[in-house]
C-alpha positions as CSV (number, residue, x, y, z in Angstrom):
1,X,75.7,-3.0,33.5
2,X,79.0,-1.8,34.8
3,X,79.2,1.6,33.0
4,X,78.2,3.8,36.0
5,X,80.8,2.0,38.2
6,X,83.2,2.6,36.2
7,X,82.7,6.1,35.3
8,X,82.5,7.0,39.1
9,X,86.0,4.9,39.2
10,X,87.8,7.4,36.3
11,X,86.2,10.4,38.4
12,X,87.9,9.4,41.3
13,X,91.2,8.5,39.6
14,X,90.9,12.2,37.8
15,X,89.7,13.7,40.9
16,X,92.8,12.2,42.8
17,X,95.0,13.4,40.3
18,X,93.7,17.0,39.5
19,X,94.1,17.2,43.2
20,X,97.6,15.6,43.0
21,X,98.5,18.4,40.5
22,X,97.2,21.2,42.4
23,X,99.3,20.5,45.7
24,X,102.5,19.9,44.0
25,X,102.1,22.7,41.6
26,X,101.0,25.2,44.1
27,X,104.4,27.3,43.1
28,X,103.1,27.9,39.6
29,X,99.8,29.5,38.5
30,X,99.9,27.1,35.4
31,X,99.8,23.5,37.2
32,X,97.4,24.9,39.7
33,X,94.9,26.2,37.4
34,X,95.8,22.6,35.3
35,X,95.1,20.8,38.9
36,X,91.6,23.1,39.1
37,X,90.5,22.0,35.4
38,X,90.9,18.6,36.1
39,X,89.0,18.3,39.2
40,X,86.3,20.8,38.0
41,X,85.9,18.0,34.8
42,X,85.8,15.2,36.9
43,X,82.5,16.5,38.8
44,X,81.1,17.8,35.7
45,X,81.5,14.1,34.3
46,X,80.2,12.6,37.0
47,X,77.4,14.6,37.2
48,X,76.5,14.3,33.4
49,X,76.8,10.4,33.7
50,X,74.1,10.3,36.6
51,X,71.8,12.8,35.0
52,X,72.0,10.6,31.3
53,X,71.2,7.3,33.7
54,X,68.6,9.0,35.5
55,X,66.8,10.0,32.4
56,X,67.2,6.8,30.5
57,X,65.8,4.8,33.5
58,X,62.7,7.0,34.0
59,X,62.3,6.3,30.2
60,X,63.1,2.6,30.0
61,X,65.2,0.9,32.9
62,X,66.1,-1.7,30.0
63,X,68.2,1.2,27.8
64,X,70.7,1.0,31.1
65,X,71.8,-2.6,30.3
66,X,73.4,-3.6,27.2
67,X,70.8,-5.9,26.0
68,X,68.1,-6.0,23.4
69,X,64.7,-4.5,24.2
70,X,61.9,-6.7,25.5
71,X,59.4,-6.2,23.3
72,X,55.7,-7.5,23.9
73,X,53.9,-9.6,21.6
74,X,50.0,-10.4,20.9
75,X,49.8,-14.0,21.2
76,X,48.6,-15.6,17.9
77,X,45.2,-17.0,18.5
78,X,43.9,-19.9,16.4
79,X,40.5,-19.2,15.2
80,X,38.0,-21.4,14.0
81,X,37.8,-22.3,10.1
82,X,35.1,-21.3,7.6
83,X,34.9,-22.7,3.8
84,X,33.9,-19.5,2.5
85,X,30.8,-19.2,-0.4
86,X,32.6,-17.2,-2.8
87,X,30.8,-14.9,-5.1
88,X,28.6,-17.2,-6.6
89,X,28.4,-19.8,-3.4
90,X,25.5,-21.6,-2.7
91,X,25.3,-20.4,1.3
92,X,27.8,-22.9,2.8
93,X,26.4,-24.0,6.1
94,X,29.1,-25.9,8.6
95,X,27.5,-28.9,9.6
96,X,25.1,-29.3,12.5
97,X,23.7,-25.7,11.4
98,X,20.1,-25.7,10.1
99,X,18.3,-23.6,8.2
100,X,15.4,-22.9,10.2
101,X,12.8,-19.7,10.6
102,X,12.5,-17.1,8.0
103,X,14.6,-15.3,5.4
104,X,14.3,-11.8,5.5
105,X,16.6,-9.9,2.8
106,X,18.6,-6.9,3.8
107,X,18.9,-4.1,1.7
108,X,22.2,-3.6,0.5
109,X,24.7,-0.4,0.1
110,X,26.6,0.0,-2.9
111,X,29.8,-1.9,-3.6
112,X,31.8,1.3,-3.7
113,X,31.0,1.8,-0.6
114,X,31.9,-1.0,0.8
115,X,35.1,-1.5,-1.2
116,X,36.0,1.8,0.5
117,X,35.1,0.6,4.2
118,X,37.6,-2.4,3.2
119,X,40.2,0.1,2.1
120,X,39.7,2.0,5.5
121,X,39.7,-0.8,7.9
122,X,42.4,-2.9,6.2
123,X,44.7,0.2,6.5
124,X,43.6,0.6,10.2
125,X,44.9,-3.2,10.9
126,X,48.5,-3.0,8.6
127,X,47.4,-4.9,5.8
128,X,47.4,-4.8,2.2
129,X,43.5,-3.1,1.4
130,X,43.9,-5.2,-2.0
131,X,44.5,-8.8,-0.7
132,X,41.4,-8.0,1.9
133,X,39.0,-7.0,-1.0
134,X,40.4,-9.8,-3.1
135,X,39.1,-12.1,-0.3
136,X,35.8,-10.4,0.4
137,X,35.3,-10.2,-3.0
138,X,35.4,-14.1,-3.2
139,X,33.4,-14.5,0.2
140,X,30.3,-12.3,-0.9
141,X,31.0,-10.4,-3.7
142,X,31.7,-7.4,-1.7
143,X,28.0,-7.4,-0.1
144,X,27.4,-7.3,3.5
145,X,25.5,-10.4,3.9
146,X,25.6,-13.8,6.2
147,X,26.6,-16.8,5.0
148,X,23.4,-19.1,3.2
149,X,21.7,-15.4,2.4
150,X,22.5,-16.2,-1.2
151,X,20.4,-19.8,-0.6
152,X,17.7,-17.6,1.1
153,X,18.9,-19.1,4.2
154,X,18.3,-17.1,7.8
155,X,20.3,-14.8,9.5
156,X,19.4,-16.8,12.3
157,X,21.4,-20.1,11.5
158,X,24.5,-18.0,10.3
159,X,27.6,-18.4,11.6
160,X,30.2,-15.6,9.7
161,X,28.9,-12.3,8.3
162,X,29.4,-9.2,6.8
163,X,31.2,-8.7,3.4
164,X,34.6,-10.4,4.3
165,X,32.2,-13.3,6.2
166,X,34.0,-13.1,9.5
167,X,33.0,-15.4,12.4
168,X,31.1,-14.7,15.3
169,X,31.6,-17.0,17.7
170,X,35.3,-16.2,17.4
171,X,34.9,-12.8,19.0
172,X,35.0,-12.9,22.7
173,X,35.6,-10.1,25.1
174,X,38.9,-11.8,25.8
175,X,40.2,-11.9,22.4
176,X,43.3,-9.7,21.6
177,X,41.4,-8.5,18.1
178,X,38.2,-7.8,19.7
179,X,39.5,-5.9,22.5
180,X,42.0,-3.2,19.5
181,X,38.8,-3.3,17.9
182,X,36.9,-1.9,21.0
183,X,39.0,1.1,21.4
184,X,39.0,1.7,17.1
185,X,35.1,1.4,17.8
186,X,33.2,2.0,21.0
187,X,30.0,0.9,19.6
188,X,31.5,-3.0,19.2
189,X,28.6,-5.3,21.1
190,X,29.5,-6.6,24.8
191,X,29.4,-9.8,25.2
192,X,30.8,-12.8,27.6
193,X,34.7,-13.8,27.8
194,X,33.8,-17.0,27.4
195,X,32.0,-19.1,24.8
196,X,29.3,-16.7,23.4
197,X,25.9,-17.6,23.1
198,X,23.7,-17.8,20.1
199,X,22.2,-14.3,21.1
200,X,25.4,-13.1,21.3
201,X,26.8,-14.0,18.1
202,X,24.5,-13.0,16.4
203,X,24.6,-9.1,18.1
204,X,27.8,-9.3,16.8
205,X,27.0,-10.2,13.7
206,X,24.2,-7.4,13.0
207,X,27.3,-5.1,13.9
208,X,29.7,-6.7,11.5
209,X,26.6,-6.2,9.0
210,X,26.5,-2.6,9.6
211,X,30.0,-1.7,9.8
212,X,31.7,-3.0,6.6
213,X,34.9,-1.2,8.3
214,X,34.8,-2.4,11.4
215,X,34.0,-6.4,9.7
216,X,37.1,-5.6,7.2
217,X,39.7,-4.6,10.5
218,X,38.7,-7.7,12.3
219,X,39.0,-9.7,9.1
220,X,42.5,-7.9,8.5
221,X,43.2,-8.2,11.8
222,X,42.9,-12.1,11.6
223,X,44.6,-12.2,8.3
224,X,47.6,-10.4,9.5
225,X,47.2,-13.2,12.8
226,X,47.6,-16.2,10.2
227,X,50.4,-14.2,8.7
228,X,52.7,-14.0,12.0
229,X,52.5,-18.2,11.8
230,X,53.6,-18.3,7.8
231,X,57.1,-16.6,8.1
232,X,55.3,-13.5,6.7
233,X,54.3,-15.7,3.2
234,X,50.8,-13.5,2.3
235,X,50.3,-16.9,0.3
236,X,49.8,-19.3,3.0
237,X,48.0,-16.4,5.3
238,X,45.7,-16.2,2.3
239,X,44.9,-20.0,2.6
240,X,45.0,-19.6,6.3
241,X,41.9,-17.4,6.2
242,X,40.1,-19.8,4.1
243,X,40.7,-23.0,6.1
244,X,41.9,-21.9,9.0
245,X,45.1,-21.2,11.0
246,X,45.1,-24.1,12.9
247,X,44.1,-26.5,9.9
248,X,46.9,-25.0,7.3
249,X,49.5,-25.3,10.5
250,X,48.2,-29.4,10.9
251,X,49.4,-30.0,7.2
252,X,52.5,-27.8,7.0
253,X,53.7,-29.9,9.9
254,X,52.5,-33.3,8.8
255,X,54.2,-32.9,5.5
256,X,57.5,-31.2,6.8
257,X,56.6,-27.7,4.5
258,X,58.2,-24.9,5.2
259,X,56.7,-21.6,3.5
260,X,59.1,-19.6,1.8
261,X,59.3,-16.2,3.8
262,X,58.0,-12.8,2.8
263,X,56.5,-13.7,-0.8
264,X,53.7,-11.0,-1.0
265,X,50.3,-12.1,-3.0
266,X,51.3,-9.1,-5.6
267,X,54.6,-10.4,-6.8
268,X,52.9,-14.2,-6.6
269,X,51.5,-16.2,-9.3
270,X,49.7,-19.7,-8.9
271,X,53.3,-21.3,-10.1
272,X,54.2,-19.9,-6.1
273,X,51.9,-22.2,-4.1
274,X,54.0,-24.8,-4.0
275,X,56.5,-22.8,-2.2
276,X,54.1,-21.0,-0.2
277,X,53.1,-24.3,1.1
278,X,49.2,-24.3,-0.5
279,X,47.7,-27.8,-0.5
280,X,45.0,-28.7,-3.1
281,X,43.0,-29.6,-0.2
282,X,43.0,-29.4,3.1
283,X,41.5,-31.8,6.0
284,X,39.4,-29.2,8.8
285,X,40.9,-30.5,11.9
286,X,38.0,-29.3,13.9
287,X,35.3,-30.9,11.8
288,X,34.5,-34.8,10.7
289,X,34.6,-37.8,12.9
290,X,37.5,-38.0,15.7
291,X,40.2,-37.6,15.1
292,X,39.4,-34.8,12.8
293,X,41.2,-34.1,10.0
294,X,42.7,-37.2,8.9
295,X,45.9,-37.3,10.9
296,X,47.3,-40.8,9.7
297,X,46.7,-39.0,6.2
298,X,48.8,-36.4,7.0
299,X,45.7,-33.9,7.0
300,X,44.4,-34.8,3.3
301,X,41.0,-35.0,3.1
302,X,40.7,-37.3,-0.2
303,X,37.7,-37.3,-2.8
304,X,36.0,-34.2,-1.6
305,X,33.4,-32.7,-3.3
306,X,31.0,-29.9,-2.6
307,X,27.5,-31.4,-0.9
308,X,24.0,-29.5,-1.0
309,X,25.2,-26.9,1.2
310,X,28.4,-26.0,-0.5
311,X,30.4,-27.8,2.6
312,X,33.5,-29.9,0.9
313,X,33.1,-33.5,2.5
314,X,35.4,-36.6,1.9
315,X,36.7,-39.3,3.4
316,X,39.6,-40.5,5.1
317,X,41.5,-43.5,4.3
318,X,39.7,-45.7,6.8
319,X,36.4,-44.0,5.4
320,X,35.6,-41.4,8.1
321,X,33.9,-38.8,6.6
322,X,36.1,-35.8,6.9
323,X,35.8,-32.0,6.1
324,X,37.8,-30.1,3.7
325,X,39.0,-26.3,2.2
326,X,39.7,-26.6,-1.6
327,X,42.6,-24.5,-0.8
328,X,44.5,-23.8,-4.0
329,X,41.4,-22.4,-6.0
330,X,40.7,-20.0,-3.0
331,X,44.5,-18.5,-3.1
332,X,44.2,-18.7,-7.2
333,X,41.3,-16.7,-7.1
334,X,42.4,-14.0,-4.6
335,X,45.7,-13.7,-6.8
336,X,43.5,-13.4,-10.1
337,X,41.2,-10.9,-8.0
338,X,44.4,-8.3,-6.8
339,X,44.9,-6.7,-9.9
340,X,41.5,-6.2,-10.6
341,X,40.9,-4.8,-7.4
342,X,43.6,-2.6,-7.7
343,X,42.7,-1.1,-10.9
344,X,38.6,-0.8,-10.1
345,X,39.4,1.0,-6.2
346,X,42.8,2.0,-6.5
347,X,43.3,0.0,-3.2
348,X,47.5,0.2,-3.9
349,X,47.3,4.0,-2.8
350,X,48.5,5.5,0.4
């Protein structure tokens, strides 16, 4: 802060005295020129330290100051939950969704291909291609589909699609993901700020259906979103993708868990979850009767099973019917699913 005072201080001090020099000395050519030399650095000095601030304040005003950079942040955004299908899911269908109107089946491309779209757009967000086809793989199977198409449900009643099942209702024009993944590609649909409407969320959805990379950036995208909240444990932003940001942060705080930071899913076993803070289950926050989630129970959702539509229910201790994510098989399986990726699609390459 004070640099540029006080290098126009020594200046004048050496200025003074170069000047000093050159009167008394004036007998002898030596202490003159000495006198001259002084002055002439001086100027050249001063003129050096205004250029160098000159130049660093057009660049950044804050590399003037001896302080840290200000550096700006996305906020994290807490997106809804979804219990994903898996592979061999039964079309899991949040509750107060119906499956109404016809099923029409979509032809679909080649699981190379898609694998390699997942490779793409995870790269494009930052994030491991082999923990995102891991997870895809467990949402679909690596097939661009909705979720219930396996139950010949209709695109219609869906709520997440494409091959890493992302949802749609998430995406508003106002979220920090859709608006990177606007300028990556122009073609994403417009739609409100606000809360989107059906017709809306389900443009967006034919485009995450037709883009397999564009689905796998935004999926990566909110993976790497859960990952900023877990200390950087891949572990827990695995679960977090699964259940949810906000419903994995209700139970880490409730029952005082602290993830441990940095473990990455391929270094991890399922002996890891512990530390990473992976619950068996999970209570959904959002869903079941108020207050969702099973607070008092510190966000455990006990007994639940899979119902008709693949949606884990249970019940609270005062017998509220709550919803849950069977968390520690969905990590388990991504973990068991790396190395396979890996060695099918090479996803570990740069």
């Amino acid at each position: 802060r004070y640099g540029l005072s006080i290098g126009v201080i020594a200046a004048t001090i050496m200025f003074i005295w170069g000047g000093f020099i050159y009167l008394v000395g004036s007998s002898g050519m030596a202490s003159i020129s000495k006198g001259k030399d002084i002055m002439s650095d001086a100027i050249i000095g001063l003129i050096l330290l205004f250029s160098a601030n000159l130049i660093l304040r057009t660049l950044n005003p804050s590399l003037t100051i001896m302080r840290s950079l200000s550096v700006m942040d996305i906020k994290t955004e807490l997106l809804d939950n979804y219990v994903p299908e898996g592979p061999m899911g039964g079309g899991a269908v949040i509750g107060g969704d119906s499956a109404s109107g016809d099923f029409v089946p979509v032809q679909q491309v080649p699981k190379p291909e898609i694998a390699k779209a997942i490779i793409e757009g995870s790269k494009l967000a930052g994030v491991d291609p082999c923990i995102m086809l891991a997870i895809c793989e467990h949402e679909t199977g690596l097939r661009s589909i909705w979720n219930g198409y396996l139950a010949k449900r209709p695109k219609s009643s869906a709520i997440a699609f494409g091959a890493c099942q992302v949802i749609a209702k998430n995406l508003r024009s106002d979220n920090p993901i859709v608006q990177m993944a606007k300028q990556l590609f122009p073609d994403f649909p417009a739609v409100n700020s606000g809360g989107l409407s059906r017709p809306d969320q389900l443009k967006i959805g034919d485009w995450l259906l037709s883009n397999p990379k564009g689905g796998a950036f935004v999926g990566a995208m909110i993976f790497k979103a859960g990952l900023r909240t877990t200390a950087g444990n891949e572990l827990t932003a695995i679960a977090a993708y699964g259940a949810g940001a906000g419903s994995m942060q209700s139970w880490r705080r409730a029952n005082n868990c602290s993830p441990t930071p940095g473990a990455k899913a391929s270094d991890s076993s399922a002996n890891d979850l512990a530390s990473a803070c992976v619950p068996h289950v999970v209570a959904i926050p959002k869903l079941g009767a108020p207050p969702g989630g099973c607070p008092e129970d510190k966000y455990v959702c006990a007994d639940a099973k899979a119902d008709a539509s693949a949606q884990f229910t249970g019940h609270c201790s005062d017998g509220r019917k709550c919803y849950a994510m069977v968390t520690d098989s969905f990590v388990k399986y991504v973990l068991g699913a790396y190395p396979k990726m890996k060695s099918t699609y090479q996803c570990d390459q740069k």
